[in-house]
C-alpha angles and dihedrals in degrees: 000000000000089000094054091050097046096047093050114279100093113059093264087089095210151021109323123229098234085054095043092051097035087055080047103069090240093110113097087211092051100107127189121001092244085070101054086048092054093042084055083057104062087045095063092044094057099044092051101049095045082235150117084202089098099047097056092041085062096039082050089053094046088041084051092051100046093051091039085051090046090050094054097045086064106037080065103041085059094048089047082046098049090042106035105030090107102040093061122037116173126235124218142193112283119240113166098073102274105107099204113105113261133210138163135237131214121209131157095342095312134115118223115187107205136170133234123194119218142165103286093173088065093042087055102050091045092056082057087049080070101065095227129173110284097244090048093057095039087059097050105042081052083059092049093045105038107019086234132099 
């Protein structure tokens, strides 16, 4: 509805600052010149129309797409989740004094906490590697060594 209140419909009587700025390019928040090509568009269409009527057509279209694309996005992350849940368990930092990497399975339903050794020493070199602060890395080599933190 911006559009239809910066060309007139709205109570502003003309092209608003923020808009023209904005079609300009001067607007940090502008992307990529198609846009501003597209937003011109509806501009025009509104203008030319005397209506807000093209403007929330496009602001239904973007809105249907969002929800269709989030819908989507779901509907495959439960079918990854009901395929895949037993083929790639994650492994986490330990924290309860046992330094391994730990991880949990899912199987039928049911949750298996299990432990993987590793080389800890080499872990360990490559996190200094980082250059991270001091107190980050000296928290974290504590977790690889001693499985507390």
């Amino acid at each position: 509805m911006a559009n239809s209140y910066c060309c007139g419909i709205g109570s502003s009587g003309g092209l608003c600052p923020s808009l023209a700025g904005y079609v300009a390019g001067r607007d940090p928040g502008a992307g990529h010149p198609r846009s501003r090509v597209l937003v011109l568009a509806i501009l025009s269409a509104v203008w030319a129309t005397r209506s807000p009527w093209p403007d929330i057509a496009v602001g239904a279209l973007i809105g249907a797409v969002f929800v269709r694309s989030a819908f989507l996005v779901a509907r495959d992350a439960r079918a990854e989740l009901r395929s895949n849940h037993a083929q790639r368990p994650v492994a986490g930092e330990a924290r309860d004094g046992d330094p391994r990497a730990s991880y949990a399975v899912i199987e039928d339903g049911r949750v298996t906490l299990r432990r993987a050794a590793y080389d800890r020493e080499r872990t360990i070199a490559d996190l200094r590697k980082l250059r991270l602060e001091d107190d980050v890395t000296s928290r974290l080599v504590t977790i690889f060594r001693d499985g507390a933190g």
